[in-house]
N, C-alpha and C positions, 0 to 999 in steps of 0.2 A: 583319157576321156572324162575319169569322173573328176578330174581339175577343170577341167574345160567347161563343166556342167558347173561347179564349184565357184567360178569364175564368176558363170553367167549372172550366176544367183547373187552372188554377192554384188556385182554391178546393180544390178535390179535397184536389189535391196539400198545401195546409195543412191540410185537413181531415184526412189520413192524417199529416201530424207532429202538431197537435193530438192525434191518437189515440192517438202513438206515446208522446208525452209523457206524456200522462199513465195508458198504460199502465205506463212506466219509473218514476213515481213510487209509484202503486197499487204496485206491485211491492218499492219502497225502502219506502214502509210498512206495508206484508203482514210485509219483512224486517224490520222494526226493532220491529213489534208482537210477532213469536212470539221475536224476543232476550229483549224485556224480559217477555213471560212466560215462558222457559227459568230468566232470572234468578230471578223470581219463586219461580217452582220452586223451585229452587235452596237458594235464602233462605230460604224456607216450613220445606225436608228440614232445613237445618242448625240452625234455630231449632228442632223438635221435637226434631232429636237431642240438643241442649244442653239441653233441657228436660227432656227425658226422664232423660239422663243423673244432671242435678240431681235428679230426683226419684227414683232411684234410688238414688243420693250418700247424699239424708235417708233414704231407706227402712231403708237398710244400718247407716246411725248410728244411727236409732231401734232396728233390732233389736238393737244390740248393746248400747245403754243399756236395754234391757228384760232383756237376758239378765245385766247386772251388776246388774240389780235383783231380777232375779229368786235369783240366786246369793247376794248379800245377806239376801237373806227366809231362804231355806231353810239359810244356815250359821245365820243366829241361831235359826228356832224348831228345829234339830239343838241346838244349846248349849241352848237351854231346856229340850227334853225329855231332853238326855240326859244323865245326871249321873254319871259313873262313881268311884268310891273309887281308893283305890292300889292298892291288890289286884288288882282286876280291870284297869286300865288294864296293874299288869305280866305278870300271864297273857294277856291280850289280845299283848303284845308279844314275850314269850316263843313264844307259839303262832305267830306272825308269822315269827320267826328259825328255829323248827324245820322250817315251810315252806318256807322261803326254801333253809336245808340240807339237807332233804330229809330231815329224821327225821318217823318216823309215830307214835313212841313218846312220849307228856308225861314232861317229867322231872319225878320224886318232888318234893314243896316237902317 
């Protein structure tokens, strides 16, 4: 009987490392699963933000080659509509310099 009792205890007693064991390991892979999802994370944030960035990068290029396209358009159909003679280009400039000097008065041509 006291083997029998001797037994029992001893089982127990493996039965409680058994537990203990592979509560310590449950526990080392609870740890190593939420690392490698943190990483995850991680990786996920910096790949958007590179992405994003790129696509911000081309958004920024493209406005600015819309805007030399568009400044291109509009200097040439100004030269197509607007034709000025010598005359008026130098009254145009004249008028320009009396501003600039601060006269309110045209000089006589």
């Amino acid at each position: 009987m006291r083997d029998v009792i001797q037994k029992v205890i001893e089982t127990e007693t493996e039965a409680k490392r058994i537990v203990q064991a592979a509560r310590a390991e449950a526990e080392q892979i609870m740890s190593a699963a939420q690392k490698q999802a943190r990483d995850l994370v991680t990786q996920a944030r910096q790949e958007a933000r590179m992405a994003t960035e790129k696509m911000l990068l081309a958004a920024m290029q493209e406005a600015e080659q819309e805007k030399k396209e568009r400044l291109a358009r509009a200097a040439a159909e100004i030269l197509t509509q607007v034709c000025l003679d010598d005359a008026t280009v130098q009254r145009a400039a004249a008028a320009a310099a009396r501003c600039v000097r601060g006269v309110t008065k045209p000089v006589p041509e």
